[in-house]
C-alpha positions in Angstrom: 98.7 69.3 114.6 95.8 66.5 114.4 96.2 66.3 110.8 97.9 62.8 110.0 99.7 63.2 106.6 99.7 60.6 103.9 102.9 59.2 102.4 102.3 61.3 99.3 101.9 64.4 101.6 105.1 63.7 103.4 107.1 63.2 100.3 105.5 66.2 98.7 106.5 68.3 101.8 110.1 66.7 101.7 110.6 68.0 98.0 109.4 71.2 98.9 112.4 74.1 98.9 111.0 76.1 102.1 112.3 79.6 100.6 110.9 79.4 97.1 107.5 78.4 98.7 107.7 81.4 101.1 108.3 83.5 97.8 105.8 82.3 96.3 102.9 83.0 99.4 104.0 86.5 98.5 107.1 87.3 101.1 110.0 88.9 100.1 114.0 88.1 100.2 114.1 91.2 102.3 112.1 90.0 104.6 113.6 86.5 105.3 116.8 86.1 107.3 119.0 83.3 106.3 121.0 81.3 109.0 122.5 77.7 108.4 119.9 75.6 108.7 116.9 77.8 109.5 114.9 81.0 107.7 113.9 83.5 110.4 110.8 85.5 109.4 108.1 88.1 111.0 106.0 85.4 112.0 102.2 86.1 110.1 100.1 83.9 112.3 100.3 86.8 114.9 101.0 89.3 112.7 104.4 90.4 114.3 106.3 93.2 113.1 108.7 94.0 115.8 111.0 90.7 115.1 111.3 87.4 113.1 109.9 85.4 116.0 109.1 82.1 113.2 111.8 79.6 112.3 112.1 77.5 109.0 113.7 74.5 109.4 114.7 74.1 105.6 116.3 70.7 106.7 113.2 69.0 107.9 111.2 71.4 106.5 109.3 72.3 109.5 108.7 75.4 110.9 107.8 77.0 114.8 106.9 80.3 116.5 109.0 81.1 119.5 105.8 83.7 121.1 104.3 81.0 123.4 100.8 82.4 122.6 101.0 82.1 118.7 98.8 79.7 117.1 102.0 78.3 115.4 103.9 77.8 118.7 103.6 74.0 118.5 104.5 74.6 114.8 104.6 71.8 112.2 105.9 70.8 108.7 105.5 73.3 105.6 102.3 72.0 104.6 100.9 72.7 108.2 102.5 76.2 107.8 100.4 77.0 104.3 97.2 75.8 105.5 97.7 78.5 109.0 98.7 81.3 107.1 96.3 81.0 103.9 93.4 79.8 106.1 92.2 77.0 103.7 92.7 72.8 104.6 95.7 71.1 105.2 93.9 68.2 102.7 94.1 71.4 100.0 97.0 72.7 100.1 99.1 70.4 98.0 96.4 70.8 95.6 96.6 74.7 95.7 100.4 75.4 96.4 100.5 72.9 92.6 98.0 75.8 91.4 99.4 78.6 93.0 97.6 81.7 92.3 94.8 80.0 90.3 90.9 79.8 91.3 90.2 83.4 92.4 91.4 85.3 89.3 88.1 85.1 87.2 86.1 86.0 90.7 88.2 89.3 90.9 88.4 90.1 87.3 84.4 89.6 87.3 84.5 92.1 90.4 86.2 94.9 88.9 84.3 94.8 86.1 80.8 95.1 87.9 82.7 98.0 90.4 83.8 99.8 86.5 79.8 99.6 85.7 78.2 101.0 89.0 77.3 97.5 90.7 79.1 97.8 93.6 76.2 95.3 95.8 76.8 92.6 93.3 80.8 92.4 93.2 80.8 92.0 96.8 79.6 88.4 97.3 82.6 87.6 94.0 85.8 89.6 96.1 84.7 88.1 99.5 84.6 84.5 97.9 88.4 85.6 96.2 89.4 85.8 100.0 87.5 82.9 101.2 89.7 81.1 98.5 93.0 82.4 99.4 92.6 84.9 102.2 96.5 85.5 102.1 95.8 87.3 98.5 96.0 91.1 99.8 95.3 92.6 96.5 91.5 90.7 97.0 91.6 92.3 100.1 92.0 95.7 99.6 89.7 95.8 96.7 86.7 94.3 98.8 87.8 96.9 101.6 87.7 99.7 99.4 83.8 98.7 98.3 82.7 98.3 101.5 84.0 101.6 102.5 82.2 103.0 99.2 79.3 101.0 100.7 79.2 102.9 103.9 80.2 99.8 105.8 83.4 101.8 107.9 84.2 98.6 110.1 84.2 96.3 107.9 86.5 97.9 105.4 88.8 99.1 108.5 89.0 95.8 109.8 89.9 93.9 105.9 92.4 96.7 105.5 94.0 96.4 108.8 94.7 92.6 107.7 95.5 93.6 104.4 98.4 95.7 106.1 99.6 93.2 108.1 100.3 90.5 105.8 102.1 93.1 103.5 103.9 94.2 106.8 105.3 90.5 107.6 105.9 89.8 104.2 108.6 92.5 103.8 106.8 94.7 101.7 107.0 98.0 103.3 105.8 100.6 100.9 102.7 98.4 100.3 101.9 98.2 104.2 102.8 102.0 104.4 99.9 102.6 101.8 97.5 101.3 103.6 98.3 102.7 106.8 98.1 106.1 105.2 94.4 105.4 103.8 93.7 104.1 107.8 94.8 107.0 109.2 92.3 109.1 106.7 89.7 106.4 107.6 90.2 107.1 111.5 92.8 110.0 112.3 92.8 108.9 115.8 93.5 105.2 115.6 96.0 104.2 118.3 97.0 100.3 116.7 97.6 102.3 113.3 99.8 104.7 114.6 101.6 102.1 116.8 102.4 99.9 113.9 103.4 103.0 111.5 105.4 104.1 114.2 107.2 100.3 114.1 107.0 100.5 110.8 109.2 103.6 110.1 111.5 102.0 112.7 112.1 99.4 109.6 112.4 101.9 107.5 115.0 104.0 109.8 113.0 106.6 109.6 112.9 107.2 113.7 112.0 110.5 113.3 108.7 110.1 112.0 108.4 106.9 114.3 108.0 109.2 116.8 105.6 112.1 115.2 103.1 108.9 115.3 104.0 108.5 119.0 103.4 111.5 119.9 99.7 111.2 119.1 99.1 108.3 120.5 100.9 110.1 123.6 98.0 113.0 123.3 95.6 110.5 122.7 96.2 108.5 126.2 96.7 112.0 127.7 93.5 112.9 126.8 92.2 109.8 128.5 94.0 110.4 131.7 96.0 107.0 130.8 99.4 108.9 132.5 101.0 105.5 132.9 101.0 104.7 129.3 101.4 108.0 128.0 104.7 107.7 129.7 105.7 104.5 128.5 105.1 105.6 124.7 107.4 108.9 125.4 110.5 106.6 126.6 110.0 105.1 123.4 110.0 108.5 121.5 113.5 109.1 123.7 114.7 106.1 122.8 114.2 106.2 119.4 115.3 110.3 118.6 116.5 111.6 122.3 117.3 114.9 120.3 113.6 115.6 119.9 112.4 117.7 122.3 108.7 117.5 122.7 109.1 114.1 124.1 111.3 115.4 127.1 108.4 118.2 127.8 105.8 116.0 127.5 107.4 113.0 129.6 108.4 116.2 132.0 105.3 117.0 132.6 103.3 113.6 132.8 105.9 113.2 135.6 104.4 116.3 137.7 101.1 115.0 137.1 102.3 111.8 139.0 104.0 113.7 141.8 107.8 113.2 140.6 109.4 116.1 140.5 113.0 115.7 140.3 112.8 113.4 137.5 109.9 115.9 135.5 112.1 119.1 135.9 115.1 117.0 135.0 113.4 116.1 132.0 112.1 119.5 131.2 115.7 120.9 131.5 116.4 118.4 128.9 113.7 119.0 126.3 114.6 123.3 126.9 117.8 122.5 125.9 117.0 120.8 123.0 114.3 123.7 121.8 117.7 126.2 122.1 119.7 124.0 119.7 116.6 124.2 117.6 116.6 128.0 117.9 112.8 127.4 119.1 113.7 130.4 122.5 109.8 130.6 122.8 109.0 127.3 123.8 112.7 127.2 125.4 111.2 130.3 127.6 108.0 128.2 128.5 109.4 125.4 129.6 111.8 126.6 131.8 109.4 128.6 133.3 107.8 125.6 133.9 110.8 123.9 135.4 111.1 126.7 137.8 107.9 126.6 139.1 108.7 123.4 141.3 112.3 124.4 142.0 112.7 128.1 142.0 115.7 127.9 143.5 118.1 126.1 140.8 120.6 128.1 140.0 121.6 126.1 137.0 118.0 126.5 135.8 117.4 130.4 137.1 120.9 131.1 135.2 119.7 129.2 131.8 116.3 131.2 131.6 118.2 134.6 131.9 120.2 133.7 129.3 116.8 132.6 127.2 115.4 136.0 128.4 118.6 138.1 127.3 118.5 136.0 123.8 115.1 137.3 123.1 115.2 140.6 123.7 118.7 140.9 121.5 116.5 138.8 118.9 113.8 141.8 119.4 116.1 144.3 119.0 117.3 142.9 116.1 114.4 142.8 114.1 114.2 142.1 110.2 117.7 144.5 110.4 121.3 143.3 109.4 124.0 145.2 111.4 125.4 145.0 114.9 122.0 144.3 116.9 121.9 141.3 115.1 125.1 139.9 115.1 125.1 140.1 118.8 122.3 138.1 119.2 123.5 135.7 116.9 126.9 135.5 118.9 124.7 135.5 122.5 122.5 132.5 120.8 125.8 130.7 120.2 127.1 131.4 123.5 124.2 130.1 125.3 124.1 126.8 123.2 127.9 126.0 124.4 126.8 126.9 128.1 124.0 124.4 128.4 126.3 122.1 126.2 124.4 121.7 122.9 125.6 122.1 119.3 124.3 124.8 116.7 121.5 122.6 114.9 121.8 123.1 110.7 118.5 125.0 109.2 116.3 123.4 106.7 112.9 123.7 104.8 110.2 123.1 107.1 108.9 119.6 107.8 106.2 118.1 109.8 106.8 114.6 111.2 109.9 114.0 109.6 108.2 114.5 106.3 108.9 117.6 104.2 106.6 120.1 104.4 104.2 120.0 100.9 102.1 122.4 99.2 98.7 121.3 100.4 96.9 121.7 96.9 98.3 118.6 94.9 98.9 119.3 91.1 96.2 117.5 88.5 97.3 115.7 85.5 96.0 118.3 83.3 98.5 120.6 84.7 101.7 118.4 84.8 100.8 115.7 82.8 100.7 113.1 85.9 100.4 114.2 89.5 102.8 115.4 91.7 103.5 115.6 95.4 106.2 116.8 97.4 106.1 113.5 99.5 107.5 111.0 97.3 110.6 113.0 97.7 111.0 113.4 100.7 110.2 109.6 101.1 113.0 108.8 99.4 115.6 112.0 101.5 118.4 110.0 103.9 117.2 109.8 107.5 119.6 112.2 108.9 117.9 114.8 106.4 114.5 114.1 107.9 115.9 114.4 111.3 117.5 117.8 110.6 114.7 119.1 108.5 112.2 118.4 111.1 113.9 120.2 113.8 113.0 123.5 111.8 109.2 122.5 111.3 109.2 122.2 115.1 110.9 125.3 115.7 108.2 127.1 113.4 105.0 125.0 114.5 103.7 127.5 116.8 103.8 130.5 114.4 102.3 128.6 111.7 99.2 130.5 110.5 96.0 128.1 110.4 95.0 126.6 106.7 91.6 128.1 105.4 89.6 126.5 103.0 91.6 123.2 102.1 88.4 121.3 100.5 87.4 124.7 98.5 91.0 124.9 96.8 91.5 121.1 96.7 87.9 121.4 94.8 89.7 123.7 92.1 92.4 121.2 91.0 89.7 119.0 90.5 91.5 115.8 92.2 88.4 115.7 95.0 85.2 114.6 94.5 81.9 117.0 95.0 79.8 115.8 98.5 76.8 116.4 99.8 77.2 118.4 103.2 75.0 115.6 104.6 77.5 112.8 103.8 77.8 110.6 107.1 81.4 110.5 106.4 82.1 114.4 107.3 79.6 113.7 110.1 82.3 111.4 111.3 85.3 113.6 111.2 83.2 116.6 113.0 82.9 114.3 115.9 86.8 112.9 115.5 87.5 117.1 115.3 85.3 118.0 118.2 87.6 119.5 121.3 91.0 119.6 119.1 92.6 122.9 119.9 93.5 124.5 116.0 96.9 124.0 116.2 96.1 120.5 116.6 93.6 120.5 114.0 96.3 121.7 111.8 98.7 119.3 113.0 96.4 116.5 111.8 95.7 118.1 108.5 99.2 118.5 107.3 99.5 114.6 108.5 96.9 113.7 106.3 97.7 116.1 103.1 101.2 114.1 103.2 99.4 110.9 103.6 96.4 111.2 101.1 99.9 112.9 98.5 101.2 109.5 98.8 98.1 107.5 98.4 97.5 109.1 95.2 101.0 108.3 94.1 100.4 104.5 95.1 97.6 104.7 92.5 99.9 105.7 89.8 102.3 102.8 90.8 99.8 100.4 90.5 100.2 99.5 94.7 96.7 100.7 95.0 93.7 100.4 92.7 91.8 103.1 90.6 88.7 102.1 93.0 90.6 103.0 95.9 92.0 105.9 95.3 88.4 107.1 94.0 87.5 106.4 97.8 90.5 107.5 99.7 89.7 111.2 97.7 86.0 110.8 99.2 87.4 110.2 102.9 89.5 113.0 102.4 87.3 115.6 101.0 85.1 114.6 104.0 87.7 115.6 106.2 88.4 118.7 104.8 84.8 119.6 104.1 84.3 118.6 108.1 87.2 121.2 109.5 86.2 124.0 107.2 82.7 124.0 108.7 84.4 123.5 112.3 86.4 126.8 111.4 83.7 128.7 110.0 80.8 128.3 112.9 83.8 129.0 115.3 84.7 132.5 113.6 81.4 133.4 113.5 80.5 132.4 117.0 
């Protein structure tokens, strides 16, 4: 650092106690990991969330990133460490740690009230000087993100949220960052950083299985791109972190015949059909091992498994909706086959997409429960071995899962989403996001987003997020629905 510290400065920084400053920038105890000498934390100059790369030294009261390429890798004492993270002087921050939390209130209080009267123009300049004045105060932040996305300025509201996100992230405070995440992802379904961090983010949480429902779409998305290299790279991950879920195995599988490796793609495809048995899921068992055997016919292990697969369908076929004999031989065929390609019976549950159990998608209003309800706050709070188990049935179900109609029309009825003009640029957007989606993944992203936009609403009534923007999180949303309801009716009638 160039900045040469007074004697009064040195002192102050001396006197300072390193973990009731950090507490007081806004990180939690959660989020800090004591050891002897030293505080290890996710280090906020580069935004990590993956590990505590930044050390306090609470005996010096100095601090250092270990990432070579952080702005804090030559580190510095406390003081040094305030002034990088809030963005102001290192000449002001004695003055503002004593006055911690003072100068930007009346700014933001006089900005809320001009947003409460209509004059959105005029509170702009008031929250952008709040974060000028402390730009580590998220709360500022997501207020002028929210106007400029009610503004019509999309980049500029992504881009304050995004940071908004990330401080919460390396501060420890999960739900918070998992908030604003959710109104990204309804901002731009398709953003690949987003889904990247969420996925790391669950990973926190322990919550691997829906770490990997947001790799998988940033999987499709690189797929999509022709990026095979990549796309492989992310489905490891998704191995790594739930090797149980099948998908990834299919997907890596065939990313691997695209690339001209055989062996390892129909040894991954064996893998992923296995895994659709244990999940009683025999149709997409049946594909894939027809897929398998399309590059080695001659595998008798393989050729052996499908007849099986075959044998278990037709017995399921025969069996119908009918209790009796037919059926409890394919029951006891299902459970033979499971023990000959070595995998245990998998326990049914409710369905659940992405880990997340499956909600009604027409949220309840206050008038009719006295304060709104969603099915995703509860399943936020389910053990991760329920998620993993009550996912496994959504995946078995997906492909039979008939196609939502009309979401914005009945969302319209509860009243919880605003009325829009069918020329708003914002359903202009999402018709272009929507364009070349196949409907199953159209619905895939739609009951993403119902569970997201459930538990935006709920941040609202927690006071995480503000009135304001969960008035414009509704507005995205209807937007979206509004766009795939006019997607699905010019297809049927073309």
């Amino acid at each position: 650092m160039n900045y040469n510290f007074t004697d009064e400065e040195s002192t102050f920084n001396a006197s300072l106690d390193a973990a009731d400053l950090l507490m007081q920038m806004g990180f939690t105890e959660s989020s800090l990991y004591h050891e002897g000498n030293s505080i290890r934390l996710f280090c906020p100059l580069h935004k990590d969330q993956v590990r505590r790369s930044l050390i306090i030294y609470t005996d010096k009261n100095t601090y250092r990133c270990q990432y070579m390429n952080c702005p804090g890798h030559k580190g510095g004492n406390l003081l040094d460490f305030y002034a990088a993270y809030t963005g102001c002087e290192v000449g002001e921050v004695v003055g503002r740690i004593k006055s911690q939390g003072e100068g930007d209130t009346d700014l933001v209080e006089r900005a809320d009230k001009l947003i409460q009267e209509g004059s959105l123009v005029e509170a702009v300049p008031l929250l952008t000087k709040a974060v000028q004045l402390d730009s580590s105060n998220v709360i500022s932040r997501c207020r002028l993100a929210a106007l400029y996305l009610e503004l019509g300025d999309r980049d500029r509201g992504y881009r304050e949220y995004l940071t908004a996100a990330e401080h919460f992230g390396v501060r420890g405070e999960l739900d918070k960052t998992l908030h604003i995440y959710n109104i990204l992802l309804i901002i731009s379904p398709d953003d690949v950083k987003v889904r990247k961090q969420l996925s790391y983010l669950f990973s926190r949480l322990k919550r691997e299985d829906e770490a990997v429902a947001q790799l998988k779409w940033v999987v499709d998305r690189h797929v999509r791109k022709g990026e095979m290299k990549d796309a492989g790279q992310i489905c490891r991950k998704m191995i790594e972190l739930c090797p149980e879920y099948p998908d990834s195995h299919r997907i890596l599988g065939e990313i691997l015949l695209r690339q001209g490796n055989q062996f390892d793609a129909v040894e991954e495809l064996r893998t992923a059909t296995a895994h659709y048995v244990r999940e009683n899921n025999l149709k997409k068992a049946k594909e894939t091992i027809e897929l398998g055997l399309r590059y080695t016919p001659g595998n008798p292990a393989m050729r052996e498994m499908a007849s099986k697969i075959d044998h278990a369908l037709k017995l399921k076929k025969a069996a119908g909706d009918t209790k009796g004999e037919r059926e409890q031989a394919f029951e006891a065929w299902l459970s033979d086959l499971k023990t000959s390609i070595g995998v245990k019976d998998g326990e049914t549950a409710e369905p659940t997409v992405g880990g997340v159990a499956q909600v009604e998608p027409v949220p309840k209003t206050a008038t009719e429960s006295g304060k709104a309800t969603t099915g995703s706050r509860a399943a936020s709070k389910t053990k991760s071995a329920g998620r993993a188990s009550t996912a496994t049935a959504a995946r078995a179900a997906a492909s039979d899962r008939p196609a939502t109609l009309s979401h914005a029309k009945r969302l319209y009825g509860t009243g919880q989403l605003p009325k829009m003009s069918q020329d708003d640029p914002r359903i202009q957007l999402f018709k272009m996001n929507l364009e070349g989606r196949s409907d199953e993944q159209i619905e895939s992203l739609y009951q993403h987003l119902v569970t997201m936009f459930n538990e935006s609403q709920e941040g609202v009534e927690e006071g995480l997020l503000s009135e304001f923007e969960g008035k414009v999180v509704r507005e995205f949303y209807a937007a979206f629905c509004l766009a795939m309801d006019t997607m699905r009716r010019t297809a049927a009638a073309g």
